[in-house]
MARDREN-430830 format. One line per field, with one value per residue (C-alpha): residue in three letters; x, y, z. Coordinates in steps of 0.1 Angstrom, whole numbers. Each point is the difference from the previous one (the first is absolute). Layout:
% residues N
type c(Ala/...)
xx c(X/...)
yy c(Y/...)
zz c(Z/...)
This chain:
% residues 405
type c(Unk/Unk/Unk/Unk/Unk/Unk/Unk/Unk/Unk/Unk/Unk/Unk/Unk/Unk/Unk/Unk/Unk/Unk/Unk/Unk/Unk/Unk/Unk/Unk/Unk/Unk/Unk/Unk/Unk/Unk/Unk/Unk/Unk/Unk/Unk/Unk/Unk/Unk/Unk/Unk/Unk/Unk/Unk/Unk/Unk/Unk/Unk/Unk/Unk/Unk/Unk/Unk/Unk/Unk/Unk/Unk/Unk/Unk/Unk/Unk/Unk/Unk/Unk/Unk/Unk/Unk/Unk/Unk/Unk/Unk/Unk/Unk/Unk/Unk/Unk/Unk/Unk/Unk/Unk/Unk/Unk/Unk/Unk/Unk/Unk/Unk/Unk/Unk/Unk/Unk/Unk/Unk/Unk/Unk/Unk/Unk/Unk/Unk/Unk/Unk/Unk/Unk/Unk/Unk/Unk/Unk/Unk/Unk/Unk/Unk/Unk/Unk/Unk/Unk/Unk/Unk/Unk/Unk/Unk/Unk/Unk/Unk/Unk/Unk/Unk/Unk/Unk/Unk/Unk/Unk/Unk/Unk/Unk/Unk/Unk/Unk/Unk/Unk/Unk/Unk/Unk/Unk/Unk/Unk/Unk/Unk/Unk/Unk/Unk/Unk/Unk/Unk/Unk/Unk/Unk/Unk/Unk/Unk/Unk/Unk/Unk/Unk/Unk/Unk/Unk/Unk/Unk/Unk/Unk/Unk/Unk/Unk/Unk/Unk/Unk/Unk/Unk/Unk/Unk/Unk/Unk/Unk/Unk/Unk/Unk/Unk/Unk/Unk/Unk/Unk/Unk/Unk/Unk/Unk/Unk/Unk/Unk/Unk/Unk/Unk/Unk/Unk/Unk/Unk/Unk/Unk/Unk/Unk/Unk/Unk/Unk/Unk/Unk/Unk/Unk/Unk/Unk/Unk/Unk/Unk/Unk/Unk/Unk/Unk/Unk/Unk/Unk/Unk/Unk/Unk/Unk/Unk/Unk/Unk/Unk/Unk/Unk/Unk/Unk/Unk/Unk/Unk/Unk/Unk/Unk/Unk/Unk/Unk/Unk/Unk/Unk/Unk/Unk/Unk/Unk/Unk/Unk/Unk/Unk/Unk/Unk/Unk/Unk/Unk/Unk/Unk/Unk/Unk/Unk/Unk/Unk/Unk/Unk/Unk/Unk/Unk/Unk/Unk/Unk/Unk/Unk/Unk/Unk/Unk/Unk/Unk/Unk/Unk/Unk/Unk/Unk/Unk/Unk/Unk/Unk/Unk/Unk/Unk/Unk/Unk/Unk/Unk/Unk/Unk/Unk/Unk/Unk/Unk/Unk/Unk/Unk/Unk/Unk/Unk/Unk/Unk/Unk/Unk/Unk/Unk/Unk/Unk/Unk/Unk/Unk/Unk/Unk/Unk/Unk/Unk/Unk/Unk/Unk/Unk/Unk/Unk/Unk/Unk/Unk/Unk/Unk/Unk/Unk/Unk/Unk/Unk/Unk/Unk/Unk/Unk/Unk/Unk/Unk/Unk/Unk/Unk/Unk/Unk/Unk/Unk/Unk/Unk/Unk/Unk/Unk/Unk/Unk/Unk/Unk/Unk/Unk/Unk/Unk/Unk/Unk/Unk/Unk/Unk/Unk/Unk/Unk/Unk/Unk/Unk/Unk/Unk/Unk/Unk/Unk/Unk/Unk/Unk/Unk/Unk/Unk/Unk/Unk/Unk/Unk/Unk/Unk/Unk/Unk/Unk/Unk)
xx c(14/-6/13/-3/-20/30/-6/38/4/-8/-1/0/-1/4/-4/-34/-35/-19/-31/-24/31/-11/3/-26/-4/0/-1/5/27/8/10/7/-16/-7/-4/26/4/-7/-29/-25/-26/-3/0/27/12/18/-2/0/26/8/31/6/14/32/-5/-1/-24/-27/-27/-6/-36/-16/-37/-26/-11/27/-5/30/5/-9/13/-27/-7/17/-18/6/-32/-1/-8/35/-18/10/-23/16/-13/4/-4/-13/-8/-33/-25/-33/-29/14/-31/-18/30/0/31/-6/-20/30/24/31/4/16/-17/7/3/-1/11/6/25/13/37/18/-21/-11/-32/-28/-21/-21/4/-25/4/-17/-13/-26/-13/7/-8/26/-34/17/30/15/22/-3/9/38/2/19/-26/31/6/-23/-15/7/-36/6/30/-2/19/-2/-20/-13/-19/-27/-17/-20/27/-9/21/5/17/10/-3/19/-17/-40/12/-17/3/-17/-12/1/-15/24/-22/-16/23/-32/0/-14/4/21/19/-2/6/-33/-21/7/-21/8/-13/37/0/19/38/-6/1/33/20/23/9/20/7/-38/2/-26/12/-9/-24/-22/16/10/39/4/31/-17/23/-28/20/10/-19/-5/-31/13/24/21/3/-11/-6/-32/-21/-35/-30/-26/-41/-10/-34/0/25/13/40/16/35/12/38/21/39/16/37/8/20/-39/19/-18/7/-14/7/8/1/-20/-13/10/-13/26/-8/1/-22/18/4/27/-4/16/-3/10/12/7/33/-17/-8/-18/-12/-30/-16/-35/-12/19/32/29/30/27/7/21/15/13/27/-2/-21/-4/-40/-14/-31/-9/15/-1/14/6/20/27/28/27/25/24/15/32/26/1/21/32/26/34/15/37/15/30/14/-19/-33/-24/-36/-25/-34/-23/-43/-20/-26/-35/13/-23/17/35/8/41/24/36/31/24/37/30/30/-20/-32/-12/13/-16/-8/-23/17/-28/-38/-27/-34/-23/-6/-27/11/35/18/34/24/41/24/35/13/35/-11/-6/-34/-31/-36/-34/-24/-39/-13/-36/-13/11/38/-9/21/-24/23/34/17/26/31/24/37/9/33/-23/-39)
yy c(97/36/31/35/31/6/-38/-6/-39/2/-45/-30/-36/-22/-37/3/-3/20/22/22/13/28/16/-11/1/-34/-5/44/4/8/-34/-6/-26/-19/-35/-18/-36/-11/9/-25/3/42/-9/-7/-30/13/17/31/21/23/21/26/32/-9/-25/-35/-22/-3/-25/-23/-2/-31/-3/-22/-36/-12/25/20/40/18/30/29/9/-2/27/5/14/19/-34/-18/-22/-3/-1/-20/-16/-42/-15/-38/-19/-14/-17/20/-3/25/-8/32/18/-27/-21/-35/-13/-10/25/16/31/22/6/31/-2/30/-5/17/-13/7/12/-18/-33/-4/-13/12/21/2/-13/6/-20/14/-31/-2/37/13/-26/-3/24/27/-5/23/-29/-32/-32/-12/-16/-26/-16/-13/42/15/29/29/7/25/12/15/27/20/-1/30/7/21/23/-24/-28/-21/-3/16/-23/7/-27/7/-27/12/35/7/12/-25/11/-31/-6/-9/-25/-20/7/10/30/28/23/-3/32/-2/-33/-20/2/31/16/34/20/11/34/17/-10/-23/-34/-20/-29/-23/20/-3/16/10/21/18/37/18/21/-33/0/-30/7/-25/-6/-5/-20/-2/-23/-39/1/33/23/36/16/8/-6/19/2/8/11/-9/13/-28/14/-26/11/2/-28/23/1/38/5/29/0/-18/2/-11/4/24/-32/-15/-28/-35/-22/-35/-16/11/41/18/31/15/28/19/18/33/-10/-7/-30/-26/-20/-31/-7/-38/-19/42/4/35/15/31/26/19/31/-9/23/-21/20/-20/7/-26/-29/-25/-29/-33/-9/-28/-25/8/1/2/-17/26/34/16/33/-2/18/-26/1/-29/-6/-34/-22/-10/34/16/-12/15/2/16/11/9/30/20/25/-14/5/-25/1/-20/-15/-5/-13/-12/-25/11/32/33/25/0/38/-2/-24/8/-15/-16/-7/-11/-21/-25/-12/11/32/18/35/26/10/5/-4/9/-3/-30/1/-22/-38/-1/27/9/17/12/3/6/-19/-20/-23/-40/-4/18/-2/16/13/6/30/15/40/6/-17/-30/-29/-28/-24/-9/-20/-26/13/-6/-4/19/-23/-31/16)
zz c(-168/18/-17/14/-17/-23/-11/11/17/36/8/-22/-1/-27/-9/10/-20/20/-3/20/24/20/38/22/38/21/38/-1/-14/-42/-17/-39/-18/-30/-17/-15/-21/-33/-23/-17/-25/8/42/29/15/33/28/17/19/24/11/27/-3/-3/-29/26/-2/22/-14/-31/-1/-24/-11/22/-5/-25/-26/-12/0/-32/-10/-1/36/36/21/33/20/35/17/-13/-19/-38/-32/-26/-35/-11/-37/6/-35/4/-24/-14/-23/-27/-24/10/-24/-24/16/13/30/19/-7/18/14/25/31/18/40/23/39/29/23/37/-8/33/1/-34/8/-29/11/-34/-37/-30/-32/-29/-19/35/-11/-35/-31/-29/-22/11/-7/-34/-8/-27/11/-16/-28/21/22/24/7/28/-7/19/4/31/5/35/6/26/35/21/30/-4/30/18/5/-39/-25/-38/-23/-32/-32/-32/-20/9/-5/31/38/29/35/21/33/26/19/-31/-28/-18/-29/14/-39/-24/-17/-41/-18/-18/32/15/29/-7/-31/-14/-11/-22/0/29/-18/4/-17/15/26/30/37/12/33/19/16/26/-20/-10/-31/-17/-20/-29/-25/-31/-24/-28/-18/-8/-24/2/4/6/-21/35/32/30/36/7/34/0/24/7/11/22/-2/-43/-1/-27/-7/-8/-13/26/-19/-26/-1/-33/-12/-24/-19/-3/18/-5/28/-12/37/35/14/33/8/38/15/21/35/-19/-23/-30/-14/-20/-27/-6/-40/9/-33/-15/21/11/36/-2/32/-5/16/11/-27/-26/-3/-9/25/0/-29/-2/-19/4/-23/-26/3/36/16/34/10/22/7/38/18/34/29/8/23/-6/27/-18/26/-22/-9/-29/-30/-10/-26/-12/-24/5/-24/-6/23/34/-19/12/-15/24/-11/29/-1/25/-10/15/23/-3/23/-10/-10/-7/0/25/-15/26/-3/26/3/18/-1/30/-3/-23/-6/-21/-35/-18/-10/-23/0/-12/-36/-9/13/-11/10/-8/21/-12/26/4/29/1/29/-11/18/-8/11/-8/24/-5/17/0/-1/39/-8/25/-14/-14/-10/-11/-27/3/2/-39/3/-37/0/-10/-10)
């Protein structure tokens, strides 16, 4: 869903299972996104999608060489080429953390993909780099269960054209050479490059990013099983030249909120930044000096695997929905929402003996995505139009005979 600044319903869709849903830009122009299907064994089975800016689809885009779409990353790079995670189960010596010699696990696959043809461009599988000794996990009691040794979840590219992945189940950060697939360091975890300083060293974390600054952002779950007493996003400085790690900033919830799966960390373009608590139903905006300026909540049992703020402008293709309610004395109170439009400013109530001839007797301005508008009007039809800020007409409902709706 997208909600405005006043957390009031801007667009939603439902009977989906998706995650990772976000505004991205693809062949120039702003496009949402995300991943949708079903969930196995803590990763997707699906595929990943794209609609314009008036909520039509443009593309259904599916993994390369037979694997199937997982859930924790679809990004969209300047190029139109998409990076985009797989699970395959694959057979391993586990004996090096006291499982069997033939055992089952979870490999985790990282690919790059052209967008329009599909063709893979590149694809990384961890068991042909990182050993199941650095994994923080045991091997399952049942021998028949993989173990989710990895647990990829998120992909980056760094400056010089390589790639940052992030692994939940090493605790650790990867910089991979685009051309051999090769480790080039690895962030934290049992065989980290960098000497972690003070508050840098992470735990199951999720969403690493590099910044414009050289900065590495990193949503910090610390948890399942847990290792910190809260989570956090943190920023972390790496010296090149020391291979030393320095915490720059930590952001943390005044709830302590501990998130034992999912969240992300963005940095906005003024610098601020929003915190998605994943599995805690919180997102959070931040000053870059740590202030906290905007908090919300999802309801119930509600969570987000990752939270995002964008500028979005939504333009629906179908009209917006209406419905009456007839009263006494010619009072007629009007309910009106438009699924996915941003710049409707007031709603103008229309009423005539005939359908097409209706004219202005009344209007109010949007109130969050229902609005509702009381008229007085004796004539059987009625419409709604949506207008924006400079009055022009955006769109119209279909017009209600009150004798029968």
């Amino acid at each position: 869903m997208i909600v405005d600044d006043q957390g009031q319903l801007v667009w939603f869709s439902k009977n989906r299972y998706a995650t990772d849903f976000r505004v991205q830009t693809y062949q120039g122009k702003p496009v949402l996104t995300w991943w949708e299907g079903k969930v196995v064994a803590g990763h997707g089975v699906g595929e990943y999608v794209i609609f314009d800016s008036s909520y039509r689809k443009i593309d259904r885009v599916r993994a390369g060489n037979g694997y199937q779409g997982d859930l924790h990353e679809f990004y969209i790079t300047p190029e139109d080429t998409a990076l985009l995670t797989a699970y395959v189960p694959t057979q391993t010596d586990l004996s090096p953390i006291s499982g069997p010699e033939d055992g089952a696990v979870w490999e985790g696959i990282a690919q790059e993909l052209d967008i329009e043809t599909g063709e893979v461009l590149f694809e990384w599988r961890s068991l042909d780099h990182v050993g199941v000794e650095e994994t923080y996990r045991a091997p399952p009691q049942n021998p028949g269960t993989p173990l989710d040794y990895f647990h990829i979840n998120s992909i980056d590219i760094d400056f010089d054209g390589n790639f940052l992945i992030s692994a939940k189940g090493t605790s650790a950060v990867y910089k991979v050479e685009r051309e051999s697939g090769k480790i080039l360091w690895r962030l934290g975890g049992k065989k980290s490059d960098f000497q972690m300083g003070p508050g840098t060293r992470f735990a199951y974390q999720h969403d690493a990013r590099r910044q414009r600054d050289g900065t590495i952002t990193i949503f910090d779950n610390g948890a399942s099983p847990k290792v910190h007493e809260q989570s956090r996003g943190i920023v972390v400085e790496l010296d090149m030249d020391e291979m030393s790690a320095t915490l720059v900033r930590e952001f943390t919830h005044p709830s302590k909120l501990l998130s034992t799966s999912q969240g992300n960390v963005q940095v906005l373009p003024n610098t601020n930044l929003l915190v998605g608590w994943g599995s805690a139903p919180f997102f959070s905006e931040y000053s870059n000096e740590g202030e906290l300026l905007f908090d919300a909540q999802l309801l119930g049992d509600g969570q987000s695997y990752r939270a995002f703020r964008f500028p979005w402008s939504g333009h629906p293709s179908d009209n917006p929905a209406v419905a009456v309610e007839q009263g006494p004395d010619d009072k007629v109170t009007i309910y009106v929402s438009w699924n996915g439009a941003t710049e409707v400013e007031s709603w103008q109530v229309l009423a005539g003996s005939t359908p097409n001839q209706l004219k202005p007797v009344g209007s109010a301005p949007r109130r969050g995505f229902e609005t509702t508008v009381t008229v007085r009007t004796a004539e059987p039809y009625v419409a709604v139009q949506a207008k924006n800020a400079s009055g022009r007409v955006l769109g119209s409902t279909r017009r209600l005979s009150r004798k029968t709706e």
